[in-house]
N, C-alpha and C positions, 0 to 999 in steps of 0.2 A: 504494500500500500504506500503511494507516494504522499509524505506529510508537508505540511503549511512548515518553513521555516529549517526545515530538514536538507544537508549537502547528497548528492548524488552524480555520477558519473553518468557521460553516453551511453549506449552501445554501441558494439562497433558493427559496420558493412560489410559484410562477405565479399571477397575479392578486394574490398577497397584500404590501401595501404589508411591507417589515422593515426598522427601520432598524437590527437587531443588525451592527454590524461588528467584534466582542469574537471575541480568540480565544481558543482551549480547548483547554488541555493536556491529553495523552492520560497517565491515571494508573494506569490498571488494565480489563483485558479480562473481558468475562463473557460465557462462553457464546461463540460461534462470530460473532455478527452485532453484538453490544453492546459500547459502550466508555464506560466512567466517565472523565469530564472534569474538570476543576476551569477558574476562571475566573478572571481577576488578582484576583480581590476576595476568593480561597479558598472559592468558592462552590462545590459537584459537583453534577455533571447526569450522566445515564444516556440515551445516544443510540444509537440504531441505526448501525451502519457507516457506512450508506449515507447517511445524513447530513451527512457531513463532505465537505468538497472534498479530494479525492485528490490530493497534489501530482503522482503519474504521468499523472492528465488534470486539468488545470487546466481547462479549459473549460468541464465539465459543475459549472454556479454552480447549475441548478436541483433541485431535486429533484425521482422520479416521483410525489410527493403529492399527490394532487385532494382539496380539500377541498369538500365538496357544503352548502347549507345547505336545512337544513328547517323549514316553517312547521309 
């Protein structure tokens, strides 16, 4: 469960090299799936839930993301 006030990491992209290992404080909820973060440097970002590693399953690091490219 992602909490109000709580630090949390990405997950990471299959196939896609991250070297983000910054975490992100949970500062405000939007809407049912969204959560506004800030970053140690006071920076905010606006992420989907399911982006964040859940501390009640620590194991799922990746996300269900496909990223496709096209020429």
């Amino acid at each position: 469960m992602i909490e109000l006030g709580k630090k949390y990491k990405l997950k990471k992209i299959k196939s896609l090299e991250n070297s983000d290992n910054e975490y992100y404080k949970v500062i405000g909820f939007y809407n049912l799936d969204t959560v506004i973060c800030e970053n140690p440097y006071g920076e905010r970002f606006v992420f989907l839930k399911e982006f964040l590693i859940d501390p009640a399953k620590p194991n799922e690091i990746y996300s269900k993301l496909i990223l496709e490219r096209q020429e």
